[in-house]
C-alpha positions as CSV (number, residue, x, y, z in Angstrom):
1,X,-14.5,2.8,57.4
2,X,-15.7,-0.8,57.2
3,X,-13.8,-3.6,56.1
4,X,-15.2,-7.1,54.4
5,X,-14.4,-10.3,56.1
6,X,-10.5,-11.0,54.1
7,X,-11.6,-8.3,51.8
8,X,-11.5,-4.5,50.8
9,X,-12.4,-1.4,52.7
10,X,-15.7,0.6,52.1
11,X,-16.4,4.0,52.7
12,X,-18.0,6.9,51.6
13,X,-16.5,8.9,49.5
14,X,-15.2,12.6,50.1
15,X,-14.3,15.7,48.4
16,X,-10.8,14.8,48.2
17,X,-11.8,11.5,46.7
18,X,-13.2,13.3,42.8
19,X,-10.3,13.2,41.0
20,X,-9.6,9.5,41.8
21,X,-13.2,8.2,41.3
22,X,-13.5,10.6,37.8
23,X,-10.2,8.7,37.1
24,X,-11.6,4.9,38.0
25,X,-15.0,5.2,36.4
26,X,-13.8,6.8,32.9
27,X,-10.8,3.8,33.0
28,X,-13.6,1.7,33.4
29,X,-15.8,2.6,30.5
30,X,-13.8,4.7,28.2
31,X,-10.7,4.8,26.0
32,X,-8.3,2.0,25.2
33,X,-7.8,1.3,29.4
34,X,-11.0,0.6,29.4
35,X,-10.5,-2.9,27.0
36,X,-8.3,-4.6,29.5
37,X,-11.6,-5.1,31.4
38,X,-15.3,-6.6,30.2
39,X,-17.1,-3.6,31.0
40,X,-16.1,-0.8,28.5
41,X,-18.2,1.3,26.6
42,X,-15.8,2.4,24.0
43,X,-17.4,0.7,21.1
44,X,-21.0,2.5,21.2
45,X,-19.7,5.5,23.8
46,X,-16.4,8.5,23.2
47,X,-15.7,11.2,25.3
48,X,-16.3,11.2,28.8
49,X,-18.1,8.8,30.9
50,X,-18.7,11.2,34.3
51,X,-16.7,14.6,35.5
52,X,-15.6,15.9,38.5
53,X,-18.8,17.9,38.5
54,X,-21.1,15.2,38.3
55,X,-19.3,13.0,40.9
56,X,-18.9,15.8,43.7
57,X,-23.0,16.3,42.9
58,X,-23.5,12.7,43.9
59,X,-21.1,12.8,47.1
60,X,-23.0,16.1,47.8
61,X,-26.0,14.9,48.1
62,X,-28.3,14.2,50.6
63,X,-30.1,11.3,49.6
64,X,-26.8,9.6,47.7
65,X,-23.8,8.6,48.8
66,X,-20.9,7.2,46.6
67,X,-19.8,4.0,48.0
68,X,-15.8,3.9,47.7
69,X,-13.7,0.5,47.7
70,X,-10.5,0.7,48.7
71,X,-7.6,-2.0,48.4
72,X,-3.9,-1.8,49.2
73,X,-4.4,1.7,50.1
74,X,-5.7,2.9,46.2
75,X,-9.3,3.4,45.1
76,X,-10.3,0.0,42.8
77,X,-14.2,0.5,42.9
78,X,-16.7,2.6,43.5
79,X,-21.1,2.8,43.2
80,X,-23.7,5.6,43.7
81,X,-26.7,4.4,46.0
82,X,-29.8,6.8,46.4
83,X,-32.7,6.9,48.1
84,X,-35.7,7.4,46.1
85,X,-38.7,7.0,48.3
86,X,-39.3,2.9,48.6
87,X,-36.0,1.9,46.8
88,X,-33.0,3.0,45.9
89,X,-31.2,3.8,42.9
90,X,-27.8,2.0,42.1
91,X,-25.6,3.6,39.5
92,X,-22.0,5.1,38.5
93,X,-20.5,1.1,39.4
94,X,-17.0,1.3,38.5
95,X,-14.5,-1.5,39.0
96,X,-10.8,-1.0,37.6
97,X,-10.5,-2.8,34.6
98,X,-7.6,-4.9,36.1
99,X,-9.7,-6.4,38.9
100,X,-12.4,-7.2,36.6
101,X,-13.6,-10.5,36.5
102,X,-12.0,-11.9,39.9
103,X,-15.2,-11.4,42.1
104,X,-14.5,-7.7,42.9
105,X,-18.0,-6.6,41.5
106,X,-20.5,-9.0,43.2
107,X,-18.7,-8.1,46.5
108,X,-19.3,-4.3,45.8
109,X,-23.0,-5.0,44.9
110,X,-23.7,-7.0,47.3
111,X,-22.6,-4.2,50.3
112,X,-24.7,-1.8,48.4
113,X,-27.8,-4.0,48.7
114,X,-26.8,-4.8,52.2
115,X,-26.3,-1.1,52.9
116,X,-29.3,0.1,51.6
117,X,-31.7,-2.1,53.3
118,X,-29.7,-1.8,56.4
119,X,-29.2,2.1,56.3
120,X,-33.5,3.1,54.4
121,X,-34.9,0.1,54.7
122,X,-35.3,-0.2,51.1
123,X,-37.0,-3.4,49.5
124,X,-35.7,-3.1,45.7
125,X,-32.6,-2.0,43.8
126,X,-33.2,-0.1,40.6
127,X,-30.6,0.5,38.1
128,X,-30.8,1.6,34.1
129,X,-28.5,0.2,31.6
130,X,-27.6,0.3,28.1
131,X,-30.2,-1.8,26.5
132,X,-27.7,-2.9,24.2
133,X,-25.2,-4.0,26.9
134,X,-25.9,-7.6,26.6
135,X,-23.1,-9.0,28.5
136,X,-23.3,-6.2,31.4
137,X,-27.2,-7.0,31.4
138,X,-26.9,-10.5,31.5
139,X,-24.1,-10.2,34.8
140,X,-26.8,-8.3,36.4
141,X,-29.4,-10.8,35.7
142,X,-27.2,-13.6,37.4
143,X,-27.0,-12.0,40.5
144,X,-31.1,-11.2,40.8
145,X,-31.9,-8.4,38.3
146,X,-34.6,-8.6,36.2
147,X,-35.3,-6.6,32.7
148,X,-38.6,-4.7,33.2
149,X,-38.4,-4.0,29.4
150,X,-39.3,0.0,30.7
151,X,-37.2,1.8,28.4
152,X,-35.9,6.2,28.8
153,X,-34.0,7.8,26.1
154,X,-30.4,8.3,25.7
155,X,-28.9,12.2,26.2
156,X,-28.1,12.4,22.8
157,X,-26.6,15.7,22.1
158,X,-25.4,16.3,25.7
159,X,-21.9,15.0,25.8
160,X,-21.5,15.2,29.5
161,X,-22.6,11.6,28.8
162,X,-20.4,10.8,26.2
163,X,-20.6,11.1,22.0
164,X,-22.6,7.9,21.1
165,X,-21.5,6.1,18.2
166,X,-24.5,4.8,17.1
167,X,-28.2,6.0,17.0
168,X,-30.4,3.1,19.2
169,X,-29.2,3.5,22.7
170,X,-31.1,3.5,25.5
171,X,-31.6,2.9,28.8
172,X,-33.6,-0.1,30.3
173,X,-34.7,-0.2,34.1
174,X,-33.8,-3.3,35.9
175,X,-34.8,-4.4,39.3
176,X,-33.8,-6.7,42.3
177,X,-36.1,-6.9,45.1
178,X,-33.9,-7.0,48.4
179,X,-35.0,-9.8,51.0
């Protein structure tokens, strides 16, 4: 376990740490929790964000880790980072909806782009978002994303993703090149 200068702890996360992080991501997109912070989803997105399932897969594997932040002994954030080849992949960012918008989430991003050029070597961060996420996309693009305007289709039809609730989502790639 690691701890930030003054700040909170990171760590990777375990088995026993699904239920939690299932808990903080869908607080953070989904449902009426989700509105106490900027990030929800729950005016395009229903049902379920991730489940235990999908979050186990990531701590599971070999090329991912789930990067947990912990602060007065609770769970408050949490990102995937994989390595794909000569970057990595940064995805499932959670922050708890009543930390949002006091710094938490830059500190997070900023250990996962410190971590993965320390840990692979990587020299870019990719990440897809909502191409209709405005706000989320331009938060990214403040701290060094750019919008490659490459574009992948939403799951429609597979709910493990949640029940859109409208028909032009997307994803866009974005990508920070690591110095």
């Amino acid at each position: 376990m690691e701890t930030a200068a003054n700040g909170p702890t990171f760590r990777d996360a375990t088995d026993a740490d699904v239920d939690a992080l299932v808990a903080l991501i869908e607080s953070a997109y989904r449902g009426d929790a989700s509105r106490a912070g900027w990030t929800t989803e729950a005016d395009i997105l229903e049902g379920q964000r991730t489940d235990p399932e999908g979050v186990l897969e990531v701590i599971k594997s070999p090329d991912s880790r789930l990067l947990t932040v912990e602060q007065d002994g609770r769970i408050v954030a949490c990102c995937q980072l994989e390595h794909r080849g000569d970057h990595a992949y940064f995805g499932m960012f959670a922050v708890s909806p009543t930390l949002q918008g006091a710094g938490l989430g830059k500190t997070v991003m900023a250990e996962a782009e410190r971590r993965v050029r320390e840990t692979w070597g990587v020299t870019e961060m990719h990440m897809t978002v909502i191409s209709v996420r405005d706000d989320l996309i331009a938060w990214y693009e403040r701290r060094g994303y750019r919008r490659t305007g490459r574009m992948t289709p939403f799951p429609y039809g597979d709910e493990r993703f949640g029940v859109p609730q409208r028909a032009d989502l997307q994803f866009e790639l974005l990508v920070k090149k690591l110095v």
